[in-house]
N, C-alpha and C positions, 0 to 999 in steps of 0.2 A: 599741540596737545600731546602729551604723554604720560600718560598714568602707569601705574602699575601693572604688571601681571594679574592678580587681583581684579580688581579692579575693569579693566579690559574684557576678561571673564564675563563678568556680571553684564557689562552692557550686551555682549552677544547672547546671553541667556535671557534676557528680558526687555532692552530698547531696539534692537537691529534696524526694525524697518525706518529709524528717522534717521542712521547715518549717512553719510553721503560719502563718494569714493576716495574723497581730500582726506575725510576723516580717518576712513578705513587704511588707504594708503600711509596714515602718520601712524599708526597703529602697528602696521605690518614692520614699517621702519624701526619703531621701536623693538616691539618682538626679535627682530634681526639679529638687534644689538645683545641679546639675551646670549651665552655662551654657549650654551648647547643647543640651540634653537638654527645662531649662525652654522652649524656642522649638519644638519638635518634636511634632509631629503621631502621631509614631510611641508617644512615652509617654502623650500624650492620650488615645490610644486603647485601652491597655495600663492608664493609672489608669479608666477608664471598663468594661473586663472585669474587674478587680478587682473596682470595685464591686457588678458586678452578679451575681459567685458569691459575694462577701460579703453579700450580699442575699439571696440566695438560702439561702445556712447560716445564716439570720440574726444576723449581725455584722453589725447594723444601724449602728453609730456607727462601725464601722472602711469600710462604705461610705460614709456622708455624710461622713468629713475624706475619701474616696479622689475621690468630688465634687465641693467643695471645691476642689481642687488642681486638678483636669483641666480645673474652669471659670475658674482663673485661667490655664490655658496655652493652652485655648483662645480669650479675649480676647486673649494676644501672640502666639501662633502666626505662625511666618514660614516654616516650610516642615514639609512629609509627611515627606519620610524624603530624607535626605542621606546615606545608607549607610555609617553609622559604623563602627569595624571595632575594635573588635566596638558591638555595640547591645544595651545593656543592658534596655532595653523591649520588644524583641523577645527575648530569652531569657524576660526574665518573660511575654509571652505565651504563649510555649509551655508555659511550665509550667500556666500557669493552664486550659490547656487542656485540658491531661494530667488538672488535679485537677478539673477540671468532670465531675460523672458526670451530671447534668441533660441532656448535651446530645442531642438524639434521632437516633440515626445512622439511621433508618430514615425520617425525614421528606424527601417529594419537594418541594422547589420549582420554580421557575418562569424559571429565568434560564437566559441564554445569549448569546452574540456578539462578533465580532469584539472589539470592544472598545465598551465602553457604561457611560452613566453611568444610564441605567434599566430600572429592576428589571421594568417589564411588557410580556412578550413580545405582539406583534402577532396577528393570528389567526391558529388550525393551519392556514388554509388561504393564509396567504402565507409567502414568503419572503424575505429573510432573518424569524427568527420575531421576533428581536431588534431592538431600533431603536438605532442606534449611530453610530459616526464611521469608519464603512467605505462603500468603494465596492461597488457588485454591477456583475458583467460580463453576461456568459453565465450562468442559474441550469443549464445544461443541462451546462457545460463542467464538467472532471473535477478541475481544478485550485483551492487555495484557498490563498493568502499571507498571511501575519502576519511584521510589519517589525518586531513587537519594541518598542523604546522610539522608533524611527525616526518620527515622524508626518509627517515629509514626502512620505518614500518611496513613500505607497501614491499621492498623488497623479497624481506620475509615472509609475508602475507602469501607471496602468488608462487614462491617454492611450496608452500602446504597447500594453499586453496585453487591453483592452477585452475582443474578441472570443476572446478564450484562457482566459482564467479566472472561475471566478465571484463570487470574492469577492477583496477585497483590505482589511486593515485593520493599525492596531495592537494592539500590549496589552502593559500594562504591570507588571500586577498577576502572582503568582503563586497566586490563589485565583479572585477573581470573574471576572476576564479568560479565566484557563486555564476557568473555568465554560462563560465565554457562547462562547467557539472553540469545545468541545468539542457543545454543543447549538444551536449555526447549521451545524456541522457534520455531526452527526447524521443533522440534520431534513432534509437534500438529498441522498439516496443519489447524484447523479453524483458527486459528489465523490469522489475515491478517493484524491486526495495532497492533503498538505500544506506547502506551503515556508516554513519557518522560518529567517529572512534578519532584515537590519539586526542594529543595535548592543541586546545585551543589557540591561535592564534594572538597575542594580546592577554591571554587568562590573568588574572587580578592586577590589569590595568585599565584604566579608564580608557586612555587615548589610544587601545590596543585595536586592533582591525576586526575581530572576533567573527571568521568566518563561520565557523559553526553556528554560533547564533544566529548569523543572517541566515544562515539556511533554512533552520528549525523558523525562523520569522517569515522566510519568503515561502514554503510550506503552508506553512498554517492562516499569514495573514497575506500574503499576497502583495500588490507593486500597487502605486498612486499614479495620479494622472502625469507625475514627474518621474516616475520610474523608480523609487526611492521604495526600498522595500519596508513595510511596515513594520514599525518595533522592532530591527533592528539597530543595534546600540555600536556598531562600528564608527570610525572615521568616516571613509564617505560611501556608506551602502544603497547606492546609486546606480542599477543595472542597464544602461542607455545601449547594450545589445541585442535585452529580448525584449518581447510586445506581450502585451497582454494574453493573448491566444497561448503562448507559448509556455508561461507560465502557469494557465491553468492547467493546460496539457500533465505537466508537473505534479501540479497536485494531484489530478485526478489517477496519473499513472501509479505513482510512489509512494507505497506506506514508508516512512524512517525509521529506523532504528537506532536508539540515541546512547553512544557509548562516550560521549566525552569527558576526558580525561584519563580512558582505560588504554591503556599500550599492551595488554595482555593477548598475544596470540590464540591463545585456548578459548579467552572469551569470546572475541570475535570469531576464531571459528563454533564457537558453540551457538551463537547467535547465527549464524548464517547456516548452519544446520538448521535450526527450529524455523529459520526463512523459506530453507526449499523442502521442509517440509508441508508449509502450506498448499505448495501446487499452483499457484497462482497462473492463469491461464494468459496466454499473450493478450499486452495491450492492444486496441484499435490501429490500426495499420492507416489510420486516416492521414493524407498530408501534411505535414505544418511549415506553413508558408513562413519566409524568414530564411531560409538557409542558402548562402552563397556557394558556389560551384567554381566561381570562376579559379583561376591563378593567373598568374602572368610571368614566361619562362625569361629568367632572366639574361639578358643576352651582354658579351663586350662586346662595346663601342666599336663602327667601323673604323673611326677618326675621331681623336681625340684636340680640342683645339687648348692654344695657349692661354691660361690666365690672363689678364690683362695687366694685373697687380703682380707680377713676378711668379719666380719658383724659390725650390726649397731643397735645400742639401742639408741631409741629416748626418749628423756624425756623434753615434755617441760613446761615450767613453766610459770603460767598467772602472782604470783607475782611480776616479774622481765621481765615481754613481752619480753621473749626468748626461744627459743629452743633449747637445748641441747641436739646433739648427739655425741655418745659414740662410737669409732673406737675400734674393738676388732678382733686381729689375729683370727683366726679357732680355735686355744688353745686352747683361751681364756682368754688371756693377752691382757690387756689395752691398748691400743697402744698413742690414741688421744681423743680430746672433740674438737668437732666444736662448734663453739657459733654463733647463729644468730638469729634474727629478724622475719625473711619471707624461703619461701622454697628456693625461688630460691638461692637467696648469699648462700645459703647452700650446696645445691646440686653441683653448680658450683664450689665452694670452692674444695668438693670432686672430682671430675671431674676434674679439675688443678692440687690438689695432686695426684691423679692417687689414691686416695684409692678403688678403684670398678675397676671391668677389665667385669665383664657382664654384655652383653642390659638388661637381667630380672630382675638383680639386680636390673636397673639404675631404669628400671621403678617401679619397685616395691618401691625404694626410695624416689622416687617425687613423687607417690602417698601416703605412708606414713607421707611425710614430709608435704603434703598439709593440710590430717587430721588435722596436730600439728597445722598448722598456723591458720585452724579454729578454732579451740580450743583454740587459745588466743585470736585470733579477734574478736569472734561470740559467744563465750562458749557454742560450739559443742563440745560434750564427745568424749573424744579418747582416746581410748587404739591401742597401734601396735598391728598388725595381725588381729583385727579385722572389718566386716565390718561398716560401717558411719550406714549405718537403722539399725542393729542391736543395735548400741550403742545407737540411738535416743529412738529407741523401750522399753529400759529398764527401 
């Protein structure tokens, strides 16, 4: 089977429920083969949910070619999502989502915040709960701002509005992001508004993320028994870290304030002027269950053991803007040379040949290899096995 772009379109807008994963799977192939589709982060992640419900039904070998492919796009990978109009890998997610029955709509996790690229919240007894790339003002002031895709904005914002607001951040996403808002949110009953400003997410594209809209949708019309925020028009506006509980909490706490599209400093502070003129009295101080505490302090290794599949001597070279690494049995017999450019085509290279069989290893190898690639790009000194500030230090 391989039809069109078009065409492909149309069956997931109107047939979905009679495809079966052969079909999907020939579908995804094609898409692949699409020029800017193969560079995109968006179907990477789209062949990598394939695999893992075809794994799950076990369609074992239609997951490993859906593997396959996702780790040849992820070694060229040059951007996330450029908001194609329409995005054929975001319509396959969604389906694949719809046909996922595995997935547990009743599990609580652990996320929340302005906008954050880690998943483990701080203790329940601080605030913000999340660690992110937001400012905190006031945790006591009623007010909290999200700039949307804007990241410069909040900068600016919490030099004038310090003492006025208690949070200010971006987000970008319309799932994790609208997450960690909604439970940095939560977790601070002064909070009673929110101003949702800057340039949206995605703005006049289809296949764009549109976090602001999910908000203004998760607001007003609230999550499904899938967690899928209603009328929201994002790629995949699918929130699998809050619960029902926690969202109403949301509503009920937070009037919004709706500035999108506005980067104007004066308006937003005009607008949050006219907010804490209301007075609005603190939220209910009632519990909401959902929020994780834990962490887990990261320790080195007492003993580290041998790979079984060999080691790896890096050597790279600024003359020739390459990195050469060196495959060597336990022996200590030569086995290979990778040659490459950047970490990743490298590491992935390895990873396809099956040279590494341990996590320590792997990780211990992408951080070596990152060294190297600084070391061509930046001429950051690098030696293997040792650390980056030691070598700067010397």
């Amino acid at each position: 089977m391989k039809q069109n772009p078009s065409e492909i379109l149309k069956i997931y807008q109107t047939n979905s429920e009679q495809l079966s994963l052969k079909e999907i799977f020939e579908d995804l192939k094609h898409i692949s083969e699409i020029k800017k589709c193969s560079f995109c982060g968006c179907n990477k992640d789209t062949l990598k949910e394939f695999a893992e419900l075809a794994d799950a039904n076990n369609e074992k070998e239609l997951a490993e070619k859906a593997l396959e492919i996702e780790t040849k796009i992820a070694s060229q990978q040059k951007y996330e999502c450029i908001g194609c109009n329409p995005c054929y890998p975001a319509d396959i997610s969604n389906l694949l989502f719809e046909m996922d029955d595995n997935d547990d709509v009743e599990k609580e996790d652990s996320c929340s915040s302005l906008s954050c690229s880690c998943d483990t919240p701080k203790s329940k007894n601080k605030w913000p709960i999340e660690r992110g790339s937001y400012f905190v003002g006031d945790e006591k002031a009623s007010v909290a701002i999200n700039t949307l895709s804007n990241t410069e904005l909040p900068k600016e914002l919490i030099k004038t509005l310090k003492d006025k607001i208690a949070i200010v951040g971006y987000c970008e996403t319309e799932n994790i992001g609208v997450e960690k808002i909604v439970k940095n949110i939560i977790s601070n009953p002064n909070i009673r508004t929110l101003i949702i400003c800057g340039n949206e997410s995605g703005q006049n594209m289809m296949g764009g993320h549109f976090s602001g809209q999910a908000l203004l949708s998760l607001h007003t019309n609230g999550i499904n028994e899938k967690k899928r925020i209603i009328g929201a028009k994002g790629k995949r506006p699918v929130v699998k870290n809050i619960n029902k509980e926690q969202v109403e909490r949301f509503q009920s706490q937070i009037e919004i304030i709706e500035l999108i599209g506005n980067n104007s400093i004066d308006d937003i502070s005009q607008n949050v002027t006219i907010a804490l003129s209301k007075e609005k009295q603190k939220f209910s101080e009632i519990e909401i269950n959902g929020f994780s505490s834990d962490e887990i302090i990261a320790q080195n290794p007492q003993k580290l053991l041998l790979d079984k599949k060999g080691y790896f001597v890096i050597i790279p070279d600024k003359s020739e803007h390459k990195i050469f690494v060196e495959y060597y049995a336990n022996s200590g017999e030569l086995l290979q040379t990778i040659v490459g450019e950047d970490a990743s085509s490298i590491y992935y290279t390895i990873i396809e040949k099956e040279f590494i069989s341990k996590l320590d290893h792997c990780a211990y190898l992408g951080k070596e290899l990152t060294k190297a690639e600084y070391f061509i790009k930046y001429d950051i000194p690098y030696r293997q096995d040792k650390a980056l500030g030691e070598l700067i230090d010397e």
